[in-house]
N, C-alpha and C positions, 0 to 999 in steps of 0.2 A: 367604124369603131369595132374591134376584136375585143374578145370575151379574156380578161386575164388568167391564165394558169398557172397558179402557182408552182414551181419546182420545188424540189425536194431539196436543192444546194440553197437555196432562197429564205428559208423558211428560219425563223431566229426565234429560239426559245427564250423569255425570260423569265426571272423568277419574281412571284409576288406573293405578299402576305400580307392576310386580311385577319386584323383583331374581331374577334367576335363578341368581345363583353360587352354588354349593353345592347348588342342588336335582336332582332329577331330572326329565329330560324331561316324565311322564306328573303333577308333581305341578302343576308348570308350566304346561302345557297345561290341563289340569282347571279349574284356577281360571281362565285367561282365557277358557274356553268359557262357564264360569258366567258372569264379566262379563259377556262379550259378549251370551249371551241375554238377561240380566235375572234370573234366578233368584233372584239374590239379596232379591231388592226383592219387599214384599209385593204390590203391584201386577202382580205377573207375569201374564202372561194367553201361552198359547201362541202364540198366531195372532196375535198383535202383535210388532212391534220394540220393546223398551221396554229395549235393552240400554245399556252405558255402550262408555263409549272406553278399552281399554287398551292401557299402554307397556310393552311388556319388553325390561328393558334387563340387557346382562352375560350375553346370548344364547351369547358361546364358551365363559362358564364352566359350561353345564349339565352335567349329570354324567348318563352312561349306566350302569346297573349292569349287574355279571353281565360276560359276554366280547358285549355287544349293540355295542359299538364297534367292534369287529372281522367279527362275524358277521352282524348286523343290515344288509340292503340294502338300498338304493331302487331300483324300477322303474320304468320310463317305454318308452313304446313310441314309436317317430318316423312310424308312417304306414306305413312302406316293410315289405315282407315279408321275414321275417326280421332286424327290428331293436328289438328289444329292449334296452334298454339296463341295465345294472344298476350301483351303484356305492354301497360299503361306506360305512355312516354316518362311520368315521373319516373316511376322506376329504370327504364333505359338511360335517363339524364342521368340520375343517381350512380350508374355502373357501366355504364359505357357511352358516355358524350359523344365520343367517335361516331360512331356506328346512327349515331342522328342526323347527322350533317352530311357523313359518306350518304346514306340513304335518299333525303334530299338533293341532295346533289345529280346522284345516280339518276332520280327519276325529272332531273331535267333536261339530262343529254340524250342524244339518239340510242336507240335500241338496236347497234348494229356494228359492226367491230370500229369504228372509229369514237362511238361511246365507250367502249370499253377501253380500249386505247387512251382516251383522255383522263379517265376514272384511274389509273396508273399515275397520273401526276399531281394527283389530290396528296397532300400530306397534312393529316388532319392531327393536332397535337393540343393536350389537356389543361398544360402552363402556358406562358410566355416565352419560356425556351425551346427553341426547335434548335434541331443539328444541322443546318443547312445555309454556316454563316457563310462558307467558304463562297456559296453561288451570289453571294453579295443581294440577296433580294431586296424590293424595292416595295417599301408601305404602299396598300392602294389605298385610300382612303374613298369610301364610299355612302 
């Protein structure tokens, strides 16, 4: 039994879109991390890109359990000594839904250029409209 390697002619992107209202953050995340790798797909091979393209759209309606709305923060440092910044997930829901789910997401792919690589085919959007009818995506339901 030989080990499958994926080729690069091989590999078939598709496109899927995952509603986020009513879920929570981590179930959301989860499944676009899986997209994005490829897991899904019997063809997986780790040291390859063999992931699909996904849309999540309806980003303001995720839902944080527990008091993580409130108490849950982001950090970010700016360079300068002593500047740390921190600022409560309510607030980042409230002004930028995106940047909750890319961030999520981010921290459950690899930390190495095929994570980054995948993190390019996130298309994270605030309505139910996205501009991406023409790739004919396919609801995942999860």
């Amino acid at each position: 039994m030989s080990t499958y390697m994926p080729k690069a002619a091989d590999i078939s992107r598709d496109w899927y879109v995952l509603d986020a209202e009513g879920r929570t953050l981590g179930e959301v995340a989860v499944e676009a991390a899986t997209l994005l790798r490829g897991k899904h797909k019997p063809t997986f091979a780790p040291h390859a890109d063999c992931g699909d393209f996904v849309i999540v759209i309806n980003c303001e309606k995720i839902v944080l359990t527990g008091n993580k709305l409130e108490k849950k923060m982001y950090y970010h440092h700016t360079g300068y000594i002593g500047n740390l910044k921190e600022v409560k997930y309510k607030t980042l829901m409230a002004e930028k839904p995106e940047f909750v789910i890319t961030k999520a997401v981010k921290g459950m792919l690899p930390s190495n250029t095929l994570g980054a690589k995948a993190l390019t085919r996130l298309h994270v959007y605030r309505g139910a409209e996205h501009p991406h009818a023409a790739q004919q995506p396919k609801v995942r339901e999860f």
